[in-house]
C-alpha positions as semicolon CSV with decimal commas, in nm:
position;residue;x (nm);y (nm);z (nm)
1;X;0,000;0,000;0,000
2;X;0,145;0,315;-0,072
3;X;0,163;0,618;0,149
4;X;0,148;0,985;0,129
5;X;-0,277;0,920;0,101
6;X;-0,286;0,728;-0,253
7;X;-0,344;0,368;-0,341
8;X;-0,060;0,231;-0,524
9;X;-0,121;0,143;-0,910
10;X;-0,218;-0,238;-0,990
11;X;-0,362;-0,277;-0,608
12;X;-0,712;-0,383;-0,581
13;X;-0,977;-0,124;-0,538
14;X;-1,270;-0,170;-0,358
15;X;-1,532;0,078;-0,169
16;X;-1,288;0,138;0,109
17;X;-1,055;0,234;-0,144
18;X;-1,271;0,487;-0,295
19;X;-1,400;0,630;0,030
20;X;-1,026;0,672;0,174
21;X;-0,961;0,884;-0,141
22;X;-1,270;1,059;-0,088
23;X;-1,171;1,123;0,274
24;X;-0,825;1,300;0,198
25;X;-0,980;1,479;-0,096
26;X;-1,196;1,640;0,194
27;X;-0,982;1,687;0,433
28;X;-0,674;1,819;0,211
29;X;-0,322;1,624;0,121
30;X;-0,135;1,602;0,445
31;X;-0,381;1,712;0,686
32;X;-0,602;1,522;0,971
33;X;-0,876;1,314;0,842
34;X;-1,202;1,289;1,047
35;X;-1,407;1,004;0,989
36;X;-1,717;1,011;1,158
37;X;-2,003;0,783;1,323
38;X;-2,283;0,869;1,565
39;X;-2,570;0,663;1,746
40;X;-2,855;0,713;2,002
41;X;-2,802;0,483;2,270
42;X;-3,216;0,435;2,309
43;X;-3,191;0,086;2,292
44;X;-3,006;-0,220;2,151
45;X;-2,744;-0,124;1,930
46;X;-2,828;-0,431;1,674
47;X;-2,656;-0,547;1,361
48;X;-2,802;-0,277;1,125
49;X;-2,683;-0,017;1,394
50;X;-2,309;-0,193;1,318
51;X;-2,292;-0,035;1,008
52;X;-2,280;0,303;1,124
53;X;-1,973;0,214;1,320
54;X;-1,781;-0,020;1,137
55;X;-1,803;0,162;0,759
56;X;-1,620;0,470;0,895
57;X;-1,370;0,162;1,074
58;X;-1,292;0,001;0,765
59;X;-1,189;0,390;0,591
60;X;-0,984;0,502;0,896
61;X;-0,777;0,129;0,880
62;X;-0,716;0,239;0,515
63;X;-0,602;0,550;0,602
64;X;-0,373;0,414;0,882
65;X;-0,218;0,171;0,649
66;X;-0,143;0,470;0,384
67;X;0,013;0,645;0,700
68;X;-0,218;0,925;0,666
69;X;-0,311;1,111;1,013
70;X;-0,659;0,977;1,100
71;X;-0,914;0,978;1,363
72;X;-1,263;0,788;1,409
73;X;-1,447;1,020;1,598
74;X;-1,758;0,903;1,744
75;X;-2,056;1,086;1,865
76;X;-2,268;0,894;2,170
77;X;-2,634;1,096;2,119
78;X;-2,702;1,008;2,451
79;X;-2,888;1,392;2,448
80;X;-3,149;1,275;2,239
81;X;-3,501;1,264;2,412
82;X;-3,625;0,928;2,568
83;X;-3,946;0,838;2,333
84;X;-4,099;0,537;2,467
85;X;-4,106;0,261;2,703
86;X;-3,992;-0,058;2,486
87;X;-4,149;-0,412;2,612
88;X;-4,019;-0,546;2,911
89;X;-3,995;-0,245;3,109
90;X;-4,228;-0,113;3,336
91;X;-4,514;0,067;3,227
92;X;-4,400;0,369;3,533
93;X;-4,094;0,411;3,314
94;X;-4,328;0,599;3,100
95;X;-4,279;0,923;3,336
96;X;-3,935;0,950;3,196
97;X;-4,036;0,942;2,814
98;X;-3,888;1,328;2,709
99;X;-3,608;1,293;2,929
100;X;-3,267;1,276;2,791
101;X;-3,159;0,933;2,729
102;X;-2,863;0,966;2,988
103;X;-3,071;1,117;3,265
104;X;-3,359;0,805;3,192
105;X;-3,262;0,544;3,509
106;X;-3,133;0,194;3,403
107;X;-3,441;-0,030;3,502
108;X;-3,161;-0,329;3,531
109;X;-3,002;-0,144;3,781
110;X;-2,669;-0,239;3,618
111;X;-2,541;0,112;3,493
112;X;-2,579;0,467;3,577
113;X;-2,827;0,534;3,336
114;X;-3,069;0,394;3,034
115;X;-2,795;0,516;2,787
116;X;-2,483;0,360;2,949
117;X;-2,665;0,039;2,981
118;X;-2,700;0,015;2,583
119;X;-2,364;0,172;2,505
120;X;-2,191;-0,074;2,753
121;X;-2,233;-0,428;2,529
122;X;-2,149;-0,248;2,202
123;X;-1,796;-0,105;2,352
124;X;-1,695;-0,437;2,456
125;X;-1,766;-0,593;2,130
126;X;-1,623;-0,303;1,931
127;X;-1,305;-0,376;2,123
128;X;-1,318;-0,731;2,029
129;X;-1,414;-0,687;1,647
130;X;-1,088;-0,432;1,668
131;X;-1,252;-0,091;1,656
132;X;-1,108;0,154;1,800
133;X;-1,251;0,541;1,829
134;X;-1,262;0,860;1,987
135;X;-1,578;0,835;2,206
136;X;-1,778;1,174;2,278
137;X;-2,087;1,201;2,505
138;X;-2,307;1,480;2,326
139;X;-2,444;1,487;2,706
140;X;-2,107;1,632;2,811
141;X;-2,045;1,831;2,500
142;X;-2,422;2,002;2,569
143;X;-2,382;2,045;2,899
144;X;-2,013;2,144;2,932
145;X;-2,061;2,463;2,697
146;X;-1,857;2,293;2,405
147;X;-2,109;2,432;2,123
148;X;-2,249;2,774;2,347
149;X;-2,104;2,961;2,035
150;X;-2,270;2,748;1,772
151;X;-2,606;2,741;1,957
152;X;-2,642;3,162;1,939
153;X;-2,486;3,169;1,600
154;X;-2,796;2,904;1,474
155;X;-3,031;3,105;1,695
156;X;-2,918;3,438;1,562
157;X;-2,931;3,335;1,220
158;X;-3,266;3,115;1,291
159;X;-3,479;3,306;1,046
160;X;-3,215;3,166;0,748
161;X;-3,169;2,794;0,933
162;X;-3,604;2,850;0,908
163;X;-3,601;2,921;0,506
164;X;-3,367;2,622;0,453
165;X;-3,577;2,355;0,639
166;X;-3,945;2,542;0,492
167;X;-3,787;2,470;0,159
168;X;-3,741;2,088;0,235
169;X;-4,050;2,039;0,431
170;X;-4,261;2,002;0,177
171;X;-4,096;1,749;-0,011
172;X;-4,190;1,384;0,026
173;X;-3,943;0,990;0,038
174;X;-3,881;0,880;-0,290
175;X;-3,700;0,571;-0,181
176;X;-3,500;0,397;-0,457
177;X;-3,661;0,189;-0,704
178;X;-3,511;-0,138;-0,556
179;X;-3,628;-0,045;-0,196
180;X;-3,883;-0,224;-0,015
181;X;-4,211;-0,128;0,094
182;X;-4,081;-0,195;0,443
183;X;-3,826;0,066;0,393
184;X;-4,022;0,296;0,216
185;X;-4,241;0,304;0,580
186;X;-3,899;0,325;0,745
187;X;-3,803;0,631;0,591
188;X;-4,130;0,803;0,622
189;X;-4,123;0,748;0,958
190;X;-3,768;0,864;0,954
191;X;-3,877;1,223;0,833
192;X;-4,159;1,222;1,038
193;X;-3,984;1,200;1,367
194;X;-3,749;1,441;1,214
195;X;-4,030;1,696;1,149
196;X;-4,157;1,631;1,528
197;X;-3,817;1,831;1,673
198;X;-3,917;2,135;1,464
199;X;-4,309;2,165;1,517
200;X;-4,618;2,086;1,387
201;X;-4,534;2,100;1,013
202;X;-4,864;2,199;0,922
203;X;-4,919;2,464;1,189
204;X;-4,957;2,805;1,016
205;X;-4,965;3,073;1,267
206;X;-4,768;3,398;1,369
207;X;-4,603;3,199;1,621
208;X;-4,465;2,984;1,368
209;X;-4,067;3,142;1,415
210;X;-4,077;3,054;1,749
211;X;-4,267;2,748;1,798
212;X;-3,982;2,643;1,464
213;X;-3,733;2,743;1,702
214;X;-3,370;2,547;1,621
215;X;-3,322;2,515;1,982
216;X;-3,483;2,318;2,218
217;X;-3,412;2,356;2,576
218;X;-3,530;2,072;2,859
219;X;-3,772;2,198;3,145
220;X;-3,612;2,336;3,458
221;X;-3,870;2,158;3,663
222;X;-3,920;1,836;3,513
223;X;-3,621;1,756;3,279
224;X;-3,848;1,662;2,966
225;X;-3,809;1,859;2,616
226;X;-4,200;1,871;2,605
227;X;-4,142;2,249;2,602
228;X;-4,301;2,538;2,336
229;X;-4,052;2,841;2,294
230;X;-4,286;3,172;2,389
231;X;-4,039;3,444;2,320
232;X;-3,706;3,496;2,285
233;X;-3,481;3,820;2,323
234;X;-3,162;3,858;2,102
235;X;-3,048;4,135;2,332
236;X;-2,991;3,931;2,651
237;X;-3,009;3,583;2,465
238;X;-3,248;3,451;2,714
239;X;-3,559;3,214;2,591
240;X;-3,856;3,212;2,769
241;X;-4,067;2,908;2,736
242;X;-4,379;2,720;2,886
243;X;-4,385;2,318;2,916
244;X;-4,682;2,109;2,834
245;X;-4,619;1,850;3,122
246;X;-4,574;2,010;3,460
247;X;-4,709;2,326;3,322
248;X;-4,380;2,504;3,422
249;X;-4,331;2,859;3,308
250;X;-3,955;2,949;3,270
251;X;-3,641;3,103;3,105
252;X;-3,338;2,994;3,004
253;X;-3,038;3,167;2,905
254;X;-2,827;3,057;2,592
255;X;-2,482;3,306;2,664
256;X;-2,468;3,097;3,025
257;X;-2,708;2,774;3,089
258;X;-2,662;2,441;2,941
259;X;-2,998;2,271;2,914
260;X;-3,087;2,193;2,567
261;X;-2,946;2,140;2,247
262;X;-3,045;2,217;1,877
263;X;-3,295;2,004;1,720
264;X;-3,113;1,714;1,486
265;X;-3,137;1,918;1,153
266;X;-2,888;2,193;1,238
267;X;-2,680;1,984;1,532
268;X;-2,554;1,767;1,254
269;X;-2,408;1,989;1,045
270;X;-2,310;2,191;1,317
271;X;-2,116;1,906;1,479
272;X;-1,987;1,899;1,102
273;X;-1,846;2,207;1,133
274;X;-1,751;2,208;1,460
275;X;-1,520;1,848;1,421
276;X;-1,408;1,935;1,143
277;X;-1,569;1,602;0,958
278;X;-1,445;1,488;0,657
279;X;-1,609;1,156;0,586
280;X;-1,927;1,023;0,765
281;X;-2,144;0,723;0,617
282;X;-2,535;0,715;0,690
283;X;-2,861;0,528;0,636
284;X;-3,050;0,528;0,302
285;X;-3,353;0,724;0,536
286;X;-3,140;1,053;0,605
287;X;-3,066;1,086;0,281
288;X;-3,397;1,066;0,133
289;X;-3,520;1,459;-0,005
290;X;-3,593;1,684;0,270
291;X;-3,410;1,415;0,505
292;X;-3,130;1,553;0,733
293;X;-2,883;1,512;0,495
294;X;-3,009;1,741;0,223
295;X;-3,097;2,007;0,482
296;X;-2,769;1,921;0,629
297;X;-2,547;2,027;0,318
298;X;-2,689;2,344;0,308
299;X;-2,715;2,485;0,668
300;X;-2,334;2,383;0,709
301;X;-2,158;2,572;0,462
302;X;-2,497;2,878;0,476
303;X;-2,443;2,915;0,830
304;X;-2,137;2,728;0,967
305;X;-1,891;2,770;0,742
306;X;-1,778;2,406;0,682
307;X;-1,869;2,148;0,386
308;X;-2,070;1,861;0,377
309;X;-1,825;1,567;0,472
310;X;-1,784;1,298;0,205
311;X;-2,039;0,967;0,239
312;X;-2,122;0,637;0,180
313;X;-2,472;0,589;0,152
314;X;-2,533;0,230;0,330
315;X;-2,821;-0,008;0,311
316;X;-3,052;-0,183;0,609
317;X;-2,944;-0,530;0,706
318;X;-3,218;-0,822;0,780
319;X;-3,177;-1,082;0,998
320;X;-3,400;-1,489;0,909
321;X;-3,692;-1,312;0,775
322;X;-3,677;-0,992;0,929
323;X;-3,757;-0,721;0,658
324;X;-3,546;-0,453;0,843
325;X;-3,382;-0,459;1,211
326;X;-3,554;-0,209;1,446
327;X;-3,339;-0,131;1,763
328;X;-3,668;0,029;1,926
329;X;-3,889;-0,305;1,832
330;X;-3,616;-0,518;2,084
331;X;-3,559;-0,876;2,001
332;X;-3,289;-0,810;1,719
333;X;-2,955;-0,979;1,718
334;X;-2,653;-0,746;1,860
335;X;-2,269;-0,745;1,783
336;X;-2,287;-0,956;2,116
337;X;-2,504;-1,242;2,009
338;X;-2,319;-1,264;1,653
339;X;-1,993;-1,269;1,853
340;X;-2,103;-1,549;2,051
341;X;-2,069;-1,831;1,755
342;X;-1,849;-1,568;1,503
343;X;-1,549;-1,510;1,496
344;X;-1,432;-1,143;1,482
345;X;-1,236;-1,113;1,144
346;X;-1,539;-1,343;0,975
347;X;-1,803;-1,055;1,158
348;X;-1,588;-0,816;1,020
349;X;-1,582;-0,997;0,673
350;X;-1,986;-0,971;0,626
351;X;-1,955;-0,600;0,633
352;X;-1,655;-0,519;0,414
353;X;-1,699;-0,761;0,136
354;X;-1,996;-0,586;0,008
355;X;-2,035;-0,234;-0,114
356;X;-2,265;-0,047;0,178
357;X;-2,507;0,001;-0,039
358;X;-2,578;-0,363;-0,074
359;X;-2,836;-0,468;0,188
360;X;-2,786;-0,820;0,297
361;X;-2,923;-1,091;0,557
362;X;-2,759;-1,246;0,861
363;X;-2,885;-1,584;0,911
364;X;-2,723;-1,763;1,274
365;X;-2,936;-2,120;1,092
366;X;-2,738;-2,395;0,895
367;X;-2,600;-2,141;0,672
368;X;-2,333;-2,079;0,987
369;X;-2,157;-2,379;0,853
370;X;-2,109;-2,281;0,456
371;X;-2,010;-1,963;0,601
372;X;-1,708;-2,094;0,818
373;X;-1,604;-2,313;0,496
374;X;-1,586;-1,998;0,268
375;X;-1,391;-1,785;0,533
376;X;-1,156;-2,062;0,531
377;X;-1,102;-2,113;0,208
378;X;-1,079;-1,739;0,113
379;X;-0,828;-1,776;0,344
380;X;-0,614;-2,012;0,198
381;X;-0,602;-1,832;-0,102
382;X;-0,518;-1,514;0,076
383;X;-0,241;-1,667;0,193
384;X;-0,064;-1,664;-0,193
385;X;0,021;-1,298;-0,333
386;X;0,010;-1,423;-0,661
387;X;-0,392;-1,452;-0,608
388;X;-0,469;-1,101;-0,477
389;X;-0,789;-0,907;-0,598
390;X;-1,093;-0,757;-0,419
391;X;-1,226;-1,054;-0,254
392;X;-0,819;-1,144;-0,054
393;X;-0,802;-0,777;0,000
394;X;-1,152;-0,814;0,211
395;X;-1,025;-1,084;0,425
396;X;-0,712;-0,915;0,500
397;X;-0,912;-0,590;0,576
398;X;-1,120;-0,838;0,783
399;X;-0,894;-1,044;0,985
400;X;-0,653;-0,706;1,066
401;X;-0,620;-0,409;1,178
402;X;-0,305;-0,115;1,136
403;X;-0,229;-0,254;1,516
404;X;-0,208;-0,581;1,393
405;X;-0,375;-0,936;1,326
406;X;-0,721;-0,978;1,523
407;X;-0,757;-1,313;1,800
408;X;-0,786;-1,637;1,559
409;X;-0,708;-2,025;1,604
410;X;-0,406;-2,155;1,625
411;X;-0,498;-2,505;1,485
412;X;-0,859;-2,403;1,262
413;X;-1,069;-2,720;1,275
414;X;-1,333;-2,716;1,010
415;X;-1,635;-2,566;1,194
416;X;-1,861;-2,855;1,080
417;X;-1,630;-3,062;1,214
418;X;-1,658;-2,911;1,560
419;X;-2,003;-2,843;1,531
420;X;-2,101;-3,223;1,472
421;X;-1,879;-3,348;1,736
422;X;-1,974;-3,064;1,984
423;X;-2,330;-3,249;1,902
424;X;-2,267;-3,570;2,012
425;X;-2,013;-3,531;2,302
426;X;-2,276;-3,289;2,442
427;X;-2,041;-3,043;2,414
428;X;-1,743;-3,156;2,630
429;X;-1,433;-2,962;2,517
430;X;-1,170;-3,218;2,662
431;X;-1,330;-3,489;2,422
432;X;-1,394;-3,286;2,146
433;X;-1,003;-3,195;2,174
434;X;-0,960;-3,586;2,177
435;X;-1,145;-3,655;1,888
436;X;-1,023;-3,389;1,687
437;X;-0,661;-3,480;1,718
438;X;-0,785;-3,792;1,602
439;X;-0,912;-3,669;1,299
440;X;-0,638;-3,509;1,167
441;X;-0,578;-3,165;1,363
442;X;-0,328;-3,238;1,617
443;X;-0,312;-3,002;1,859
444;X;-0,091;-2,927;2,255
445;X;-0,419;-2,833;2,426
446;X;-0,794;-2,719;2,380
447;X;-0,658;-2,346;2,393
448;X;-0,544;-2,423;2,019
449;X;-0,913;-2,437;1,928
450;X;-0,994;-2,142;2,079
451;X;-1,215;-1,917;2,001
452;X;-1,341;-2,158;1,711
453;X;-1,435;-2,434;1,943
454;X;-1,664;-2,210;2,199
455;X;-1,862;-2,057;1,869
456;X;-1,911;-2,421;1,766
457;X;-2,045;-2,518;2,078
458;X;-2,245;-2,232;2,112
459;X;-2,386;-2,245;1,800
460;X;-2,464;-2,607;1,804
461;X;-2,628;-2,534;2,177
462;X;-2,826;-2,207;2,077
463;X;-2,898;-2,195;1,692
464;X;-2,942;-2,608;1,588
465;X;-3,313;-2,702;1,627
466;X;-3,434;-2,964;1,855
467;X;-3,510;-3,224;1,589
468;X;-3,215;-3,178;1,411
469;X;-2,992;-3,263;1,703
470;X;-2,841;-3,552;1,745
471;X;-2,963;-3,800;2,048
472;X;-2,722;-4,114;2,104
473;X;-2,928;-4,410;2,211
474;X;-2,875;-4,492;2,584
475;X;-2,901;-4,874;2,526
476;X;-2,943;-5,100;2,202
477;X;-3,243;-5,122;1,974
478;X;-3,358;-5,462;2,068
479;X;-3,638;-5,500;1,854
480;X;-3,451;-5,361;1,528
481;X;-3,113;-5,605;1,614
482;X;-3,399;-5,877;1,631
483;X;-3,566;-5,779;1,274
484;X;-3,202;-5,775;1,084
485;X;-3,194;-5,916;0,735
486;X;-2,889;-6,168;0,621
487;X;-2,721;-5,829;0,459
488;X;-2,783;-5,603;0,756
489;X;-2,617;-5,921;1,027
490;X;-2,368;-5,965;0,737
491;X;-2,256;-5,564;0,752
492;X;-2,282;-5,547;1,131
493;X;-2,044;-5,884;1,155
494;X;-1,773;-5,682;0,920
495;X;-1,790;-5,338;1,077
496;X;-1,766;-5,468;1,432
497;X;-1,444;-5,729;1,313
498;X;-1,255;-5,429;1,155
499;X;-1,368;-5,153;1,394
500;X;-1,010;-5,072;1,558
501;X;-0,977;-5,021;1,934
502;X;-0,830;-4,709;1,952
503;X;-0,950;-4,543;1,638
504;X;-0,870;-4,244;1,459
505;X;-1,043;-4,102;1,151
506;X;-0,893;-4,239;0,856
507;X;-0,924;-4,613;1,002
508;X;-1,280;-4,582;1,132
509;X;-1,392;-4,408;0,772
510;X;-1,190;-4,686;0,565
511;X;-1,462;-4,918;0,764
512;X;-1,762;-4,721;0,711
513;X;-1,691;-4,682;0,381
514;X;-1,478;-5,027;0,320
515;X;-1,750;-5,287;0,528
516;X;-2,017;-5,271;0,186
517;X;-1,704;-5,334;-0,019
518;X;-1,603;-5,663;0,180
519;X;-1,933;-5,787;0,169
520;X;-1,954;-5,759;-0,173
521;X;-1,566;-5,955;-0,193
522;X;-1,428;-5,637;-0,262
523;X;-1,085;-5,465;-0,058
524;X;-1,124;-5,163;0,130
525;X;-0,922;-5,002;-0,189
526;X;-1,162;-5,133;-0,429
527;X;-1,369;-4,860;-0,634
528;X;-1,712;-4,965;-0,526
529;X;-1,949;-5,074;-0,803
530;X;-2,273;-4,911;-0,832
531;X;-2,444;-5,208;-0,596
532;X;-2,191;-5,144;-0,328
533;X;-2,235;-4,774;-0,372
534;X;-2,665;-4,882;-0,291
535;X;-2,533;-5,093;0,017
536;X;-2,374;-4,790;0,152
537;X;-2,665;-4,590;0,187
538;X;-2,890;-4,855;0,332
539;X;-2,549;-4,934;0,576
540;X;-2,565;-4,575;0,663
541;X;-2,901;-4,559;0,719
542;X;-2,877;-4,876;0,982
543;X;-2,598;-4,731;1,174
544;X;-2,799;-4,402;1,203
545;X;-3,084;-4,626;1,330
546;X;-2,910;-4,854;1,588
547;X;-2,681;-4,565;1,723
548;X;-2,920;-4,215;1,723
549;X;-3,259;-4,329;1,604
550;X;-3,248;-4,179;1,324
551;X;-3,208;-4,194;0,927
552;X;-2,905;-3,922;0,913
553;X;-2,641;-3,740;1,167
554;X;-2,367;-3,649;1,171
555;X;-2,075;-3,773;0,954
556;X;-2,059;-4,118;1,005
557;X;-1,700;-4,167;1,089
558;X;-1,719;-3,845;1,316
559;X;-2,042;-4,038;1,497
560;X;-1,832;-4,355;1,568
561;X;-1,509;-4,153;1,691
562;X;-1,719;-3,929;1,975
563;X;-1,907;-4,217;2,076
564;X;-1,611;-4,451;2,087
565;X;-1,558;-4,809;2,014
566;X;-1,686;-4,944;2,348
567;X;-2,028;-4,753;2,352
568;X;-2,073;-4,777;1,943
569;X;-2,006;-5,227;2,009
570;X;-2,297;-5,179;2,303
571;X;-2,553;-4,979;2,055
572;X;-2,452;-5,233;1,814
573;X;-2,522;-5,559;2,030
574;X;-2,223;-5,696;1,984
């Protein structure tokens, strides 16, 4: 990679190519580059919500790597109003709903406040997944005075900031022709709550400059933002206001007191301007027309004298069925519960192989297993410069960072190898270490599985339906040993002869596979003939029976090394 801010000729290019170059474009040759993410903290930061986080990631590692000056600056909006109690909390939590999210209490009881208790699980998995960032509260940057001079420059020039947003107000989501009608709700909603921090958007009144106000302070009394702005005097900068809960009648001054902030449209390109942004991705729902982003360009160079940052525009991600994740409808999978049977690089992987404005689907079902066996292989063929292009380039960008390469096995056991025996050992790691090293992956001690073997075993344990485990018989099949045919006792009689005592995987597969052959007065070498290849299936099929009552399993071989010879010669009534 070269450095000095420029991808070297004959590299691959890919989106985090492009939006590194856009970056320094911004930003200037040889100067800091600001990448940006922000997120309310109102509730489980799922795996849509990742998006936000890891995009501007991915651009800053480029950066790094170029050995351009960088910084991933992210915003916490833990300032943003409380707006409803989700399910499982109690219906009295209702009495906070206008609060700011970090002054809403933690109904767990586990951290200070509703916002730390959401912000918590995402920083610890961001620190596993290798992301690191700046961290800003916009609590503390509110209420320590950081943007006092920004707040009475956007209420002095409020009657412009007014013109801008009139001008969008109007205008209605297109969504793009390939979204759905899911997301076409989404986004309406999206400018709707938008609209609700400004006003009424149909009101039509001479109070319509105030009640439009671009600040929004929170009661004295009562702490919720359920005020309306009465008057406000650009001599002594102090707002007088009236709220609709408590019924409290009060003033605030904007030169000296610290409690409010400006409603979403102007903060964000204020905090534009103010951090000196050069790159910040966002949802396809603000940058609909009319959305925060289009207001956005204009009120930051019109009033704040900055430039709209360079962007990625990125698409929603779905989870099994789910149309679009919905951090305020609960019961979406989090960083956390991917992490749980992922591994970090491979987490990493499903968001920088694709463009961000591909939408995709997570799916923690059988598909686990295919993924695993493409990560590995990709891999593999990472591993030889002579096959580089865009899809080696996104493992690499994947599995490290500029600080170096993220946590992975030392000895990486095919997952569906760990994930079938974790099934049948129920998921003892000291035999599952025994049976692997049997099958081919020798190994000094389970921590050379690690963290491969825990996902397995918590995948198998969590995400593989009850049906499709796999139950081992406690004691033979009397009535099935009883109703044998002369092939069946004639299999059974060769598989138990040449079943070794102290198998390992190429012996005991040799006699799964081999035991048809002999019967037929073929070798264990032999190709099998197209009879033999019939007698394997129906063999199959009655070891399946007589060892897990059923008609399939696991691999066969795998089955017979976790269960071991002794209990497999019970099941089998020898």
């Amino acid at each position: 990679m070269a450095r000095g801010g420029r991808q070297r000729q004959g590299d691959p290019v890919d989106w985090v190519t492009r939006a590194a170059d856009d970056a320094v474009r911004h930003a200037g040759e040889g100067n800091l580059v600001t990448v940006a993410s922000g997120a309310s903290p109102s509730g489980p930061i799922h795996l849509g919500n990742l998006r936000e986080f890891i995009t501007p990631h991915f651009v800053a590692e480029e950066l790094r790597r170029r050995g351009v000056p960088v910084r991933h600056l992210h915003s916490w909006d833990d300032f943003d109003r409380f707006r409803k109690v989700p399910a499982g909390v109690p219906a009295e939590w209702a009495d906070h709903i206008g609060r700011p999210l970090s002054s809403v209490p933690d109904p767990w009881e586990c951290h200070a406040s509703w916002a730390e208790h959401f912000k918590a699980p995402l920083q610890e998995s961001l620190r596993e997944l290798g992301v690191e960032m700046e961290e800003i509260s916009q609590t503390e940057m509110y209420t320590a005075g950081a943007y006092r001079e920004q707040v009475l420059l956007a209420v002095s020039r409020r009657d412009e900031i007014e013109a801008v947003l009139a001008q969008h107000r109007t205008k209605k989501v297109a969504p793009a022709d390939d979204a759905s009608a899911q997301e076409a709700a989404d986004l309406a909603d999206s400018v709707a709550n938008e609209d609700d921090e400004e006003g009424d958007p149909t009101a039509a009144s001479s109070a319509d400059a105030i009640a439009r106000f671009p600040y929004r302070p929170y009661c004295r009394q009562c702490g919720r933002d359920t005020v309306t702005t009465t008057a406000y005097d650009d001599a002594t900068t102090t707002l007088s206001y009236t709220c609709s809960s408590c019924g409290f009648e009060g003033t605030t001054d904007l030169s000296t007191d610290t409690d409010g902030k400006l409603v979403w449209k102007v903060d964000w390109p204020m905090r534009w301007a103010y951090e000196k942004v050069n790159f910040e991705p966002a949802g396809r729902d603000h940058m609909t027309p009319g959305s925060s982003y289009t207001v956005g360009t204009e009120l930051v160079s019109s009033i704040f004298d900055w430039r709209a940052p360079a962007r990625v525009i990125y698409a929603f991600v779905g989870f099994a069925g789910v149309q679009k994740m919905s951090s305020s409808a609960g019961g979406v999978p989090t960083a956390t519960d991917a992490l749980r049977i992922l591994e970090s690089p491979m987490l990493r992987w499903l968001y920088v192989r694709r463009a961000p404005t591909q939408a995709f689907d997570i799916d923690f079902g059988a598909s686990v297993v295919r993924l695993y066996d493409e990560w590995d292989a990709l891999g593999r063929k990472a591993a030889d410069p002579a096959k580089a292009d865009v899809a080696t380039l996104a493992w690499h960008r994947a599995a490290e960072t500029a600080a170096g390469p993220l946590p992975a096995s030392p000895v990486p056991v095919p997952f569906r190898t760990l994930s079938s025996v974790a099934d049948v050992t129920a998921g003892s790691a000291e035999l599952i270490s025994r049976i692997v090293e049997s099958a081919g992956f020798p190994h000094d001690s389970v921590a050379d599985l690690e963290p491969r073997l825990s996902k397995a075993m918590q995948w198998t344990a969590e995400h593989v339906p009850a049906d499709e485990r796999t139950t081992v018989r406690e004691t033979p099949d009397a009535d099935r040993l009883a109703a044998l045919t002369e092939d069946e006792e004639l299999w059974l009689r060769i598989f138990l002869d040449r079943l070794p005592s102290e198998p390992d995987l190429d012996s005991v597969t040799a006699v799964v596979y081999g035991t048809p052959k002999v019967a037929r007065g073929l070798g264990f070498d032999d190709a099998p003939t197209d009879q033999v290849k019939a007698d394997q299936k129906d063999f199959f099929r009655l070891l399946y029976n007589l060892l897990v009552d059923a008609d399939r399993g696991p691999r066969l071989p795998t089955l017979v090394l976790a269960l071991g010879p002794a209990k497999v010669r019970q099941l089998l009534g020898a």
